[in-house]
Gaussian input, Z-matrix of N, CA and C with variables (Angstrom, degrees):
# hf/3-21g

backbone

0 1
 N
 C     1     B1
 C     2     B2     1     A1
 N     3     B3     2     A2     1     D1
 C     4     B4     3     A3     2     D2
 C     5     B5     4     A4     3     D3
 N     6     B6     5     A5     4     D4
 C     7     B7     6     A6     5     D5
 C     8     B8     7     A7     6     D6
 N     9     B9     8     A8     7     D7
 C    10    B10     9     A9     8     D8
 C    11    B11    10    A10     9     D9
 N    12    B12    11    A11    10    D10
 C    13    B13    12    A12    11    D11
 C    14    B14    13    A13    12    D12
 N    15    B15    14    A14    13    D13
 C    16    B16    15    A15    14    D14
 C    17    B17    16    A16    15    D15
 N    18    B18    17    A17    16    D16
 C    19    B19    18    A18    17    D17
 C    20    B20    19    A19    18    D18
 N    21    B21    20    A20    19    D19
 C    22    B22    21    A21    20    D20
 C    23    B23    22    A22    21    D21
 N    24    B24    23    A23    22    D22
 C    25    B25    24    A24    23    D23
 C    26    B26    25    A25    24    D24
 N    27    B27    26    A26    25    D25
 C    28    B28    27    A27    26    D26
 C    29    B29    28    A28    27    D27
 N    30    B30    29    A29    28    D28
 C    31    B31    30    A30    29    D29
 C    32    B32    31    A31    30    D30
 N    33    B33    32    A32    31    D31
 C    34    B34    33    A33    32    D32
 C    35    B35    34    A34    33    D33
 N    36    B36    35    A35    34    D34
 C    37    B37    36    A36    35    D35
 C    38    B38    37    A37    36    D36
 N    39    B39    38    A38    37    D37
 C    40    B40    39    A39    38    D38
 C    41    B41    40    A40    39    D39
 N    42    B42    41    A41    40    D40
 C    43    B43    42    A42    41    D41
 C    44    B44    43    A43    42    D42
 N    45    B45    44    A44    43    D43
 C    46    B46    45    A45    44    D44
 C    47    B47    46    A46    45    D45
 N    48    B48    47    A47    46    D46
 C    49    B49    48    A48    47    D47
 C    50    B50    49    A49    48    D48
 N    51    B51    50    A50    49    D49
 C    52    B52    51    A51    50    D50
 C    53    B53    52    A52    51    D51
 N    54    B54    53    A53    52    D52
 C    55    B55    54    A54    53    D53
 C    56    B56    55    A55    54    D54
 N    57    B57    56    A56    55    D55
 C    58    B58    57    A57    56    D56
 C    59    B59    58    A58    57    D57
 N    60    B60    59    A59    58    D58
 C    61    B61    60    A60    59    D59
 C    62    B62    61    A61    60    D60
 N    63    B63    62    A62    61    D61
 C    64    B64    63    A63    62    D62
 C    65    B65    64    A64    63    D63
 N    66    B66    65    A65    64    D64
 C    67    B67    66    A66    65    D65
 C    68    B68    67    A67    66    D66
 N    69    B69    68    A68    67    D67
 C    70    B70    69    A69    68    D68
 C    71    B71    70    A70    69    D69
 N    72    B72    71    A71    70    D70
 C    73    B73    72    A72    71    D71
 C    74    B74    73    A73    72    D72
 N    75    B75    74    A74    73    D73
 C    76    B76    75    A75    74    D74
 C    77    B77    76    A76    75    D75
 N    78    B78    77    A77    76    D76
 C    79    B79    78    A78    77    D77
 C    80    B80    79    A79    78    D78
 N    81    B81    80    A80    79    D79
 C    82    B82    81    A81    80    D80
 C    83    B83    82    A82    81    D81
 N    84    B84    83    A83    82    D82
 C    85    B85    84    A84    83    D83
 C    86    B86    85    A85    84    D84
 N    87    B87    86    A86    85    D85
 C    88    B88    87    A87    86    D86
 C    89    B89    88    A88    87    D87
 N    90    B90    89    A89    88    D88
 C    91    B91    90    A90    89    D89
 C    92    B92    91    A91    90    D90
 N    93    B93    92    A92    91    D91
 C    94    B94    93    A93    92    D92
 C    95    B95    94    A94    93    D93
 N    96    B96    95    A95    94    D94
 C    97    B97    96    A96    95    D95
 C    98    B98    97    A97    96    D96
 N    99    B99    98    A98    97    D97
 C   100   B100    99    A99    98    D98
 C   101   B101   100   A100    99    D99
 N   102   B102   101   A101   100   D100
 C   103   B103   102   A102   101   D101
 C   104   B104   103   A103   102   D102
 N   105   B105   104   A104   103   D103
 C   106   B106   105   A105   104   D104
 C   107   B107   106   A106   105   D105
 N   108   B108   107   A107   106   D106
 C   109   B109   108   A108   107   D107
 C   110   B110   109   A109   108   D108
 N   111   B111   110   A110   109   D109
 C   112   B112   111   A111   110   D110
 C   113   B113   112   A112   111   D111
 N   114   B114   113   A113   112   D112
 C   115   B115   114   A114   113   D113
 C   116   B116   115   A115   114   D114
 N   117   B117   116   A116   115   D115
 C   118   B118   117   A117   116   D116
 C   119   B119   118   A118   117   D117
 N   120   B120   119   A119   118   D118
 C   121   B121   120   A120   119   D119
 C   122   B122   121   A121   120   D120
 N   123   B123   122   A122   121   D121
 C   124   B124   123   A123   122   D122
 C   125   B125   124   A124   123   D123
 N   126   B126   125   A125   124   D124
 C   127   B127   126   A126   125   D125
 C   128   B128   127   A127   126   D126
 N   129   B129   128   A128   127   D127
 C   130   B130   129   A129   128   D128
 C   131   B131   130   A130   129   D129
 N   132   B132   131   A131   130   D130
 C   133   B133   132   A132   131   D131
 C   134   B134   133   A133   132   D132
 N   135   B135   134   A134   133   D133
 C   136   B136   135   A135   134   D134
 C   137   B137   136   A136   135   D135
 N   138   B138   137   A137   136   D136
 C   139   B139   138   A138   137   D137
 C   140   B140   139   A139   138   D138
 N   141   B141   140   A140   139   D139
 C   142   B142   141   A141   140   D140
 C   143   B143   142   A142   141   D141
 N   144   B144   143   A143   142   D142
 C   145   B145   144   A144   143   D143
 C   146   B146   145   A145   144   D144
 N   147   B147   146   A146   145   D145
 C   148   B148   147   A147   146   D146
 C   149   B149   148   A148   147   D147
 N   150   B150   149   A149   148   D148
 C   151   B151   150   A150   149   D149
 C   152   B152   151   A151   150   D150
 N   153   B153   152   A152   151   D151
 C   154   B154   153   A153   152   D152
 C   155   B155   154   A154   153   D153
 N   156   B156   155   A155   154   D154
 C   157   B157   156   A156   155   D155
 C   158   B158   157   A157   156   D156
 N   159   B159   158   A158   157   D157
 C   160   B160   159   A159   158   D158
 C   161   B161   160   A160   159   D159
 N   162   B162   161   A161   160   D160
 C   163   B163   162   A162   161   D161
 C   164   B164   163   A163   162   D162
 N   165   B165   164   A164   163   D163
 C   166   B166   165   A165   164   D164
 C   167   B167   166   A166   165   D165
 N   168   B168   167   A167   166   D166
 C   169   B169   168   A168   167   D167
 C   170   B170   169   A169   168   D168
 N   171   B171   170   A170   169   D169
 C   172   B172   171   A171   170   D170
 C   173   B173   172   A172   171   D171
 N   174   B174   173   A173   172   D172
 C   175   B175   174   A174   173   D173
 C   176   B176   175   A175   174   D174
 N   177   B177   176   A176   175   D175
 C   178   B178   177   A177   176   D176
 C   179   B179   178   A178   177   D177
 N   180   B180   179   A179   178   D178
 C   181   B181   180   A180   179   D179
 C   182   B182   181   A181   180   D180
 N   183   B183   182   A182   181   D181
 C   184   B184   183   A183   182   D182
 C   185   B185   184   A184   183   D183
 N   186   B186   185   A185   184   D184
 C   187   B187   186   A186   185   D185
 C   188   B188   187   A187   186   D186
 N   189   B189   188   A188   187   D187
 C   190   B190   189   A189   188   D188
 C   191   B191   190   A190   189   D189
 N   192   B192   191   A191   190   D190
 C   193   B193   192   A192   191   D191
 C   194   B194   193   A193   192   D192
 N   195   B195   194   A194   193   D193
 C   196   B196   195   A195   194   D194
 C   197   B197   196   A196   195   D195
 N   198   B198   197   A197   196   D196
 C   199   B199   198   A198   197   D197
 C   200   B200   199   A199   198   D198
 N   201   B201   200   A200   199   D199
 C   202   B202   201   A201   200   D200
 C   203   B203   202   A202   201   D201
 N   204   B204   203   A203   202   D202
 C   205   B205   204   A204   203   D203
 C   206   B206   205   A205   204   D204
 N   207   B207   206   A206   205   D205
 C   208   B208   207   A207   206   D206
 C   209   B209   208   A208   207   D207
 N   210   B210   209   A209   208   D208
 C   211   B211   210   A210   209   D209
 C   212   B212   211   A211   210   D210
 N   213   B213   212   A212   211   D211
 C   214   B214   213   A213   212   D212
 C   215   B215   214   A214   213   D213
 N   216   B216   215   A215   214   D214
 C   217   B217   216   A216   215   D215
 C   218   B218   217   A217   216   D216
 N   219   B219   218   A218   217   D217
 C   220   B220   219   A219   218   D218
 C   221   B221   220   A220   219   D219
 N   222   B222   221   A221   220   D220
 C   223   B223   222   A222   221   D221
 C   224   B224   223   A223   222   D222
 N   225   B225   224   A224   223   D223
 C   226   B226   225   A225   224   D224
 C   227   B227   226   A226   225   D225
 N   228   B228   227   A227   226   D226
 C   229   B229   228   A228   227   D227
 C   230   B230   229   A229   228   D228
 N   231   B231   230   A230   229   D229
 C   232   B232   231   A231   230   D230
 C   233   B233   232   A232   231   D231
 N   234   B234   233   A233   232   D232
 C   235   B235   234   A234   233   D233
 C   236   B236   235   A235   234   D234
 N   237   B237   236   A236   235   D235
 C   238   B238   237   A237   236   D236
 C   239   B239   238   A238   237   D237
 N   240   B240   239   A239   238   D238
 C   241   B241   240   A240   239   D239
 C   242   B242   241   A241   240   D240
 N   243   B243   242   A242   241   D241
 C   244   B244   243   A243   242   D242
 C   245   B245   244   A244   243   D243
 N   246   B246   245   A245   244   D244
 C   247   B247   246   A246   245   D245
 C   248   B248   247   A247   246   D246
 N   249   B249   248   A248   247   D247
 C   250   B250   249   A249   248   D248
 C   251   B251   250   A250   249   D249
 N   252   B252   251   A251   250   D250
 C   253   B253   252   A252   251   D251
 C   254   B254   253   A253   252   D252
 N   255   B255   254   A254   253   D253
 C   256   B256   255   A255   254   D254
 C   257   B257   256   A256   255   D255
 N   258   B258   257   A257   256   D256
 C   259   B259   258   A258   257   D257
 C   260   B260   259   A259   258   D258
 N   261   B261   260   A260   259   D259
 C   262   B262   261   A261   260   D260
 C   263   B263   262   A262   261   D261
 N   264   B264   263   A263   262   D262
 C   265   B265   264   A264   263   D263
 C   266   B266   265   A265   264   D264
 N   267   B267   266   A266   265   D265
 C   268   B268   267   A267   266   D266
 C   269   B269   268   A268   267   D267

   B1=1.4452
   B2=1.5306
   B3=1.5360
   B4=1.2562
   B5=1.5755
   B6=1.5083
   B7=1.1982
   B8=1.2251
   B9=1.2823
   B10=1.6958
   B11=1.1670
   B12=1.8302
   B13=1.3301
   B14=0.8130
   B15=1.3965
   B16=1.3484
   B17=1.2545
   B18=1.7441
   B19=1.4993
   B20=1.8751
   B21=1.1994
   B22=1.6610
   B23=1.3433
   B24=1.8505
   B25=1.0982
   B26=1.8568
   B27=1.7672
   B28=1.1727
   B29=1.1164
   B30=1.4712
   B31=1.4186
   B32=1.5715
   B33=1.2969
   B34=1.2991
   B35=1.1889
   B36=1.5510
   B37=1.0093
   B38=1.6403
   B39=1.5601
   B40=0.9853
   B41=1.7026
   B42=1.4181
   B43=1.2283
   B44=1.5227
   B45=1.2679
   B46=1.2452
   B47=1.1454
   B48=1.3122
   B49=1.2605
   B50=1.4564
   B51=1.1393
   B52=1.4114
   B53=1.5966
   B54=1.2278
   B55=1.5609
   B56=1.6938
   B57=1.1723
   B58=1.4506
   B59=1.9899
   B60=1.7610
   B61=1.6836
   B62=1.7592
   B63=1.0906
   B64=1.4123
   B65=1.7711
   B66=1.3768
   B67=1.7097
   B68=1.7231
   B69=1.8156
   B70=1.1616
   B71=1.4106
   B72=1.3609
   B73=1.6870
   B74=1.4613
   B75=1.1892
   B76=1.3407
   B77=1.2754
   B78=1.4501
   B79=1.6051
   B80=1.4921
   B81=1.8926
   B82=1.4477
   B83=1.6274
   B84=0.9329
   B85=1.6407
   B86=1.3499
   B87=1.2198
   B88=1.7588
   B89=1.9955
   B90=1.2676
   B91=1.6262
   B92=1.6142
   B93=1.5515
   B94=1.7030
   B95=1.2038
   B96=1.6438
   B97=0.9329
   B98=2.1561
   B99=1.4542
   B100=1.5431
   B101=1.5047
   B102=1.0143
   B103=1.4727
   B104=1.4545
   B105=1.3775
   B106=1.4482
   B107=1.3701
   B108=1.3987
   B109=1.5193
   B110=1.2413
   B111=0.9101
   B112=1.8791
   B113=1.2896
   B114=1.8089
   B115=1.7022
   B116=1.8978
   B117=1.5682
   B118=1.4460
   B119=1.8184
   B120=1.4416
   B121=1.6864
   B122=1.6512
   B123=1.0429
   B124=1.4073
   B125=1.2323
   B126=1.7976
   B127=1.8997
   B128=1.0120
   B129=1.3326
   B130=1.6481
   B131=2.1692
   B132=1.4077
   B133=1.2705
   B134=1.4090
   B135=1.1406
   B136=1.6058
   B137=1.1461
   B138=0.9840
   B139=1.4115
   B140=1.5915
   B141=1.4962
   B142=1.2006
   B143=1.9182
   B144=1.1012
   B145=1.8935
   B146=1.5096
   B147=0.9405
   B148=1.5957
   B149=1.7009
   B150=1.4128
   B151=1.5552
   B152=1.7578
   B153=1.6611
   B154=1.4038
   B155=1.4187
   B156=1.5659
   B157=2.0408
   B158=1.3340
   B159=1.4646
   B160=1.4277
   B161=1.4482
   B162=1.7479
   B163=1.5759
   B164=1.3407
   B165=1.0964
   B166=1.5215
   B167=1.5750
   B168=1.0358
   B169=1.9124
   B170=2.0756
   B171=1.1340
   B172=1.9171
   B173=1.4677
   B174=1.6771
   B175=1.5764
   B176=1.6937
   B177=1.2562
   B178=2.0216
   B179=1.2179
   B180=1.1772
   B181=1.9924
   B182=1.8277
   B183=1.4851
   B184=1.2596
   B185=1.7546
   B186=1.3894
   B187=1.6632
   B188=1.5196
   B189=1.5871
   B190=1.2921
   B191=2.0961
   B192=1.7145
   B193=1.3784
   B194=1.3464
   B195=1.3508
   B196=1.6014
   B197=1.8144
   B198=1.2204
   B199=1.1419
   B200=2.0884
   B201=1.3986
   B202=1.5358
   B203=1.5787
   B204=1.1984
   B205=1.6529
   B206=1.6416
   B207=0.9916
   B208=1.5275
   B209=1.4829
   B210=1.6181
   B211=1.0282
   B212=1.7803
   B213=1.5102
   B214=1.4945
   B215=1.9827
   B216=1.1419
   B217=1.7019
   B218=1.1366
   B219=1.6958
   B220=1.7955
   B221=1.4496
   B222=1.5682
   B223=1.4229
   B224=1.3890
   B225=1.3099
   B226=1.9782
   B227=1.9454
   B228=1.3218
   B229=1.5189
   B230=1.6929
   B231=1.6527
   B232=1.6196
   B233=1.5656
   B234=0.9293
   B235=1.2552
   B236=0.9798
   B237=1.3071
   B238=2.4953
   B239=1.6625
   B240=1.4290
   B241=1.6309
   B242=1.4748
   B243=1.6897
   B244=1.2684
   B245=1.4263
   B246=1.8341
   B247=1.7174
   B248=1.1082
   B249=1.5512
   B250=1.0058
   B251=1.9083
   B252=1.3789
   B253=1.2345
   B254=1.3183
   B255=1.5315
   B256=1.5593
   B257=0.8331
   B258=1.7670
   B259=1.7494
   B260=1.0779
   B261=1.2137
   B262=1.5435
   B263=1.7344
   B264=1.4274
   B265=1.3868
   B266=1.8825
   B267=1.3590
   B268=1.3910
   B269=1.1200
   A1=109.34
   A2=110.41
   A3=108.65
   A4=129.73
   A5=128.77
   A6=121.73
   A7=116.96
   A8=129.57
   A9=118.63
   A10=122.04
   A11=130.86
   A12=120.24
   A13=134.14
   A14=137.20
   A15=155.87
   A16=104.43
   A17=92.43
   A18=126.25
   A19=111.14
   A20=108.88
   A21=118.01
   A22=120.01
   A23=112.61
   A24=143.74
   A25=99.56
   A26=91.22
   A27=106.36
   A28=95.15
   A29=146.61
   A30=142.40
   A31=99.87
   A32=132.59
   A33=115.88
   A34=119.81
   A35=119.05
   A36=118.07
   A37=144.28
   A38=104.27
   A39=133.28
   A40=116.66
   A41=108.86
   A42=124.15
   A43=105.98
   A44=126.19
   A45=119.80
   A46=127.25
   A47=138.30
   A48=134.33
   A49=135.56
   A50=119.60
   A51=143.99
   A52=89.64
   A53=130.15
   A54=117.50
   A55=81.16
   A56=145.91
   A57=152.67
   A58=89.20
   A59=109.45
   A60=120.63
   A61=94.99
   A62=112.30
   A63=118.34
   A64=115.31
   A65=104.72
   A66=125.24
   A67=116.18
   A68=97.39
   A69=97.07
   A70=136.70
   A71=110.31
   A72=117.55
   A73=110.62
   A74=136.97
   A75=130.70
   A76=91.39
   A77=114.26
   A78=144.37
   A79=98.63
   A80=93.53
   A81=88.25
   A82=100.31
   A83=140.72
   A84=137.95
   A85=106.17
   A86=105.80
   A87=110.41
   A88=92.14
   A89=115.75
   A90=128.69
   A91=95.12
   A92=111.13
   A93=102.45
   A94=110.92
   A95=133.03
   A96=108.37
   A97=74.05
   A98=103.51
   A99=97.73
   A100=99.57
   A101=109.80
   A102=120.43
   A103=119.99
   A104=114.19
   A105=124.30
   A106=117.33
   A107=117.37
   A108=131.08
   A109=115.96
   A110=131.74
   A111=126.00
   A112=116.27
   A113=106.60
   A114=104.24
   A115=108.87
   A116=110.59
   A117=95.23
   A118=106.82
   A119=111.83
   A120=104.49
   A121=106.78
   A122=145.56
   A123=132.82
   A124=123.40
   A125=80.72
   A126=86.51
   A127=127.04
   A128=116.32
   A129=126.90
   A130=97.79
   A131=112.64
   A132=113.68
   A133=121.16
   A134=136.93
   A135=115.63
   A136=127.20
   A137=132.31
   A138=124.35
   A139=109.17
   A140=124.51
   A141=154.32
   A142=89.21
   A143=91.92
   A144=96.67
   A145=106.49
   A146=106.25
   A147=107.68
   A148=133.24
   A149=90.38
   A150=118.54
   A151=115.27
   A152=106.38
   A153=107.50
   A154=101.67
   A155=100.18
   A156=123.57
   A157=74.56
   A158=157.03
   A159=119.02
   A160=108.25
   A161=116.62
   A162=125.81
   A163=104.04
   A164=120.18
   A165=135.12
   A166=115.19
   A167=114.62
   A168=118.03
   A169=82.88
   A170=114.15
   A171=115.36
   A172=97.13
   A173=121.40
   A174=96.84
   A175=115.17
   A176=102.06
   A177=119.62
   A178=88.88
   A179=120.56
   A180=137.14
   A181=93.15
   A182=119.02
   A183=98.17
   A184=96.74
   A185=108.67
   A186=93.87
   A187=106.96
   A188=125.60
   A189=157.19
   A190=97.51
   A191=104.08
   A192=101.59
   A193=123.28
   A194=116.48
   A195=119.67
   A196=137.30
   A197=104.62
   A198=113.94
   A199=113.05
   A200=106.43
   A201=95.42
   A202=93.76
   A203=127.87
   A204=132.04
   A205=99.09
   A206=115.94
   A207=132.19
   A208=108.22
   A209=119.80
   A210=139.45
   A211=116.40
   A212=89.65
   A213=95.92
   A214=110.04
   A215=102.13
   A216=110.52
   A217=128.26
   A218=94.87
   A219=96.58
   A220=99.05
   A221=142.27
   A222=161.00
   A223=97.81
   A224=118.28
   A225=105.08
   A226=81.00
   A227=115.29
   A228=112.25
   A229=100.02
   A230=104.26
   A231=110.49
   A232=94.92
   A233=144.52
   A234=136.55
   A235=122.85
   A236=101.19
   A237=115.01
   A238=92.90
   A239=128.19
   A240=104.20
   A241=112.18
   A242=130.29
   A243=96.11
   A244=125.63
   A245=100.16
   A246=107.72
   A247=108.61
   A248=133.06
   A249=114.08
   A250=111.45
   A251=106.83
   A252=106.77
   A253=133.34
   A254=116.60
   A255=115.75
   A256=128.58
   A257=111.86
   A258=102.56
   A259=128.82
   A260=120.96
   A261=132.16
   A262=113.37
   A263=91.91
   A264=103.84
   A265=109.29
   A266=107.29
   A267=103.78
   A268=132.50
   D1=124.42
   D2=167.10
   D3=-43.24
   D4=150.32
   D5=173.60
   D6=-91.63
   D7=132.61
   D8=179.06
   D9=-107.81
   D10=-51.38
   D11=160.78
   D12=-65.08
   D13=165.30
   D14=139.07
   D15=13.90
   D16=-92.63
   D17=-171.46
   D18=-48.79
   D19=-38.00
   D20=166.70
   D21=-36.57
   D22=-57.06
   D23=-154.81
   D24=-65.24
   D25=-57.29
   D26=-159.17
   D27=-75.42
   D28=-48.20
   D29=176.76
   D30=-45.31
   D31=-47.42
   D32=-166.46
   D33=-75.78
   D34=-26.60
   D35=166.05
   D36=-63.60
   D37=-27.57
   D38=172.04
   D39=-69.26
   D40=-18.40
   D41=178.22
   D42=-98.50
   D43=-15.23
   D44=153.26
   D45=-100.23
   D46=-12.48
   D47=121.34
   D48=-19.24
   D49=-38.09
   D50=-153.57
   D51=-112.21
   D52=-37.05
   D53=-164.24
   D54=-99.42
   D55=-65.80
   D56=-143.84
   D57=-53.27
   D58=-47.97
   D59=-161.43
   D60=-72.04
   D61=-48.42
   D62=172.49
   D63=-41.65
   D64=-68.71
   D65=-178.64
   D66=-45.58
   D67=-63.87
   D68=167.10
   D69=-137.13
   D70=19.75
   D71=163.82
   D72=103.85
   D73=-160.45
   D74=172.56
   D75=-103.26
   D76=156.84
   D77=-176.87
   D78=-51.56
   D79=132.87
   D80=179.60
   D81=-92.90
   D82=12.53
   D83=148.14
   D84=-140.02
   D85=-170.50
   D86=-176.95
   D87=-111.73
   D88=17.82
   D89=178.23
   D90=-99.74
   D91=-30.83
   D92=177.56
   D93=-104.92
   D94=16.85
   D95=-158.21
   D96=-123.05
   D97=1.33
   D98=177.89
   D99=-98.49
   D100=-32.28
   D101=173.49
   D102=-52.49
   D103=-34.59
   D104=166.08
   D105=-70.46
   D106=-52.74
   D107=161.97
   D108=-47.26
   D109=-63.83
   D110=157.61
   D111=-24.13
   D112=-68.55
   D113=-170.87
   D114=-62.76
   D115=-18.53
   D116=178.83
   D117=-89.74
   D118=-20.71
   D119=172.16
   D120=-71.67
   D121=-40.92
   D122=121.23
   D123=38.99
   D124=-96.86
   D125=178.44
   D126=-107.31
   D127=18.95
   D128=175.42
   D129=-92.42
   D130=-17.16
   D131=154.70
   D132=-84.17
   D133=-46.58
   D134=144.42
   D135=-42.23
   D136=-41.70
   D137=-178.45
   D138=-53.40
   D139=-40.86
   D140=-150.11
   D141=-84.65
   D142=-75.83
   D143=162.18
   D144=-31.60
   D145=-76.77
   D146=-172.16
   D147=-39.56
   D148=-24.47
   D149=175.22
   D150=61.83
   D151=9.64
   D152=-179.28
   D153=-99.43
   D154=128.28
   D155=-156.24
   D156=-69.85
   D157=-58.61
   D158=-126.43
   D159=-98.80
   D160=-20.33
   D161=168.43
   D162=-54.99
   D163=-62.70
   D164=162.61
   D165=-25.13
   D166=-40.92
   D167=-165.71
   D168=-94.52
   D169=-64.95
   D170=-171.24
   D171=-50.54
   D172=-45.68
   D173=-174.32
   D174=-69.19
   D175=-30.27
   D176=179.60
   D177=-39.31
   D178=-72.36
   D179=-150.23
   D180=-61.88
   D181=-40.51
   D182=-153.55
   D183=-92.76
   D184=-14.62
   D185=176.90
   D186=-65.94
   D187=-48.32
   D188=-160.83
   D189=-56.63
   D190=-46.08
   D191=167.58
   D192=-80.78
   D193=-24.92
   D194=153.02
   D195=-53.06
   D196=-38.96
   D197=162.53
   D198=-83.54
   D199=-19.51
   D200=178.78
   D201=-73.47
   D202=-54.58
   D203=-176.65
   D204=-38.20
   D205=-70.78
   D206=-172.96
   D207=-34.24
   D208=-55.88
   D209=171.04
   D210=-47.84
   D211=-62.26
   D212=-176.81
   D213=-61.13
   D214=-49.09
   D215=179.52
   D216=-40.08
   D217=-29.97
   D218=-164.75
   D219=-65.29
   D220=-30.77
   D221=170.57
   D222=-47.88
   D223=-21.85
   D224=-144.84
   D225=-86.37
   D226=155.33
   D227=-162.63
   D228=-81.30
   D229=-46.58
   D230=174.66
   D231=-62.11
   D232=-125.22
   D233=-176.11
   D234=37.50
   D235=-68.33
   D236=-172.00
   D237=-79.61
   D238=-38.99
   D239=-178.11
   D240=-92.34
   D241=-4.89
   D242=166.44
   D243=-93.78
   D244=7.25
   D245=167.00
   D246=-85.95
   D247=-21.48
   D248=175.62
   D249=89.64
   D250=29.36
   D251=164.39
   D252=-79.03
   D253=134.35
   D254=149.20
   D255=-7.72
   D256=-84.05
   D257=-171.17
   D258=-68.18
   D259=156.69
   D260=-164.56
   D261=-136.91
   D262=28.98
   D263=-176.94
   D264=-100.68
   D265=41.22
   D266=163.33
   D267=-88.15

């Protein structure tokens, strides 16, 4: 079933967030955590090909929780030093 609110969206997402952090931890660089984002822009363009709305809405959510991980990680301290980032504003 398609998702329609807001609040839907964000609950679902948060539940894949929550299962992805569970499964496999926060990104061991911010190189895997683009690497993940790729393989889901990927198939969130098949899905798009495919023209079926609800593959389309599960791949949306799972690029959308890939980039929230990504986002959140770059903060995580292991994370930012085994990429080897600049900032040093943790």
């Amino acid at each position: 079933m398609l998702l329609k609110t807001g609040q839907e969206i964000t609950d679902a997402l948060n539940r894949r967030i929550n299962a992805a952090d569970k499964r496999y931890g926060p990104f061991a660089s911010v190189h895997e955590g683009m690497g993940v984002a790729l393989e889901e822009w990927h198939e969130l363009i098949e899905a798009v090909h495919s023209n079926h709305a609800l593959h389309i809405q599960r791949e949306a959510l799972d690029l959308c929780a890939a980039l929230m991980r990504l986002c959140r990680d770059v903060s995580n301290v292991n994370t930012h030093q085994r990429s080897g980032l600049y900032e040093a504003e943790l």
